[in-house]
N, C-alpha and C positions, 0 to 999 in steps of 0.2 A: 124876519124868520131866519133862522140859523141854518146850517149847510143839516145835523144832526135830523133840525126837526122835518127838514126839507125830505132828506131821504128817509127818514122811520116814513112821515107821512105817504109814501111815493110807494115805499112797499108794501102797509097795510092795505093801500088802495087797490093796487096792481093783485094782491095777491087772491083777490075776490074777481079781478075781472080777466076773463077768459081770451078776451084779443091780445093781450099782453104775453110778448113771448123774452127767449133771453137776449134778444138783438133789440127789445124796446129797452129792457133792464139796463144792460149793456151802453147804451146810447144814454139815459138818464145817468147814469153813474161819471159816467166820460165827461156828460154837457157839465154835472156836478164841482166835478173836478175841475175841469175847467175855469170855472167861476169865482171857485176856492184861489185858485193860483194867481188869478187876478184883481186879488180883492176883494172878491163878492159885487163887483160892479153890476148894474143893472142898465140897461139889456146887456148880457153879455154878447158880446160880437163872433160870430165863429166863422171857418169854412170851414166847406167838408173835408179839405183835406189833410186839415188839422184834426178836425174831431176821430174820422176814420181812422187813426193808426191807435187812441188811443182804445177805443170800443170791439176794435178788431173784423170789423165789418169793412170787407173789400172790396165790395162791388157799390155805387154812386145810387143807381136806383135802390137796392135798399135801403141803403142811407136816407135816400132821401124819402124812401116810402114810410120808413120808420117814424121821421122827425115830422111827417106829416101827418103822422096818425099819431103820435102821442099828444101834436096839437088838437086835433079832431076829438080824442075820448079825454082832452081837459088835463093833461098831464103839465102842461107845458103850451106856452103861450109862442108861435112859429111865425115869424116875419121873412120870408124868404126875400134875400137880395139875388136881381137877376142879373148883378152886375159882376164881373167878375175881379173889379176891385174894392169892392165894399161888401163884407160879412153880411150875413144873415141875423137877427137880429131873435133872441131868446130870451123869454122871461121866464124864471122857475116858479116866480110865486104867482100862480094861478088861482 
């Protein structure tokens, strides 16, 4: 699935469902990009503190509340690493 049909799909979905705010949008566009710039590799690998400067979201627990609820309502597929040298581990195609 292409990055295009990735996000049209992401916002028809989101734009029906009411938990979704502009800090999940925000977070899905950033993981996006992301992905994009690297290929399209699958899982992309992230930490937050790369993702966070591009989404705009400053504070760690929303970050991290965000990426856990986008996995929870099926947006995005969420492998958290608790390690603080190995990424966290994101699938977009859900």
């Amino acid at each position: 699935m292409g990055a295009a049909e990735l996000l049209n799909n992401f916002i028809v979905k989101a734009k029906e469902d009411g938990r979704i705010s502009t800090a999940h949008i925000s977070l899905y566009v950033s993981l996006l990009t992301l992905w994009l710039e690297r290929s399209c590799t699958h899982p992309l690998s992230v930490f937050s503190h790369e993702v966070m400067p591009y989404c705009k979201i400053s504070g760690p627990a929303t970050y991290h509340k965000c990426m856990r609820q986008l996995d929870e309502y099926g947006y995005i597929k969420y492998v958290a690493s608790h390690n603080h040298l190995l990424g966290s581990l994101v699938y977009l195609e859900v």
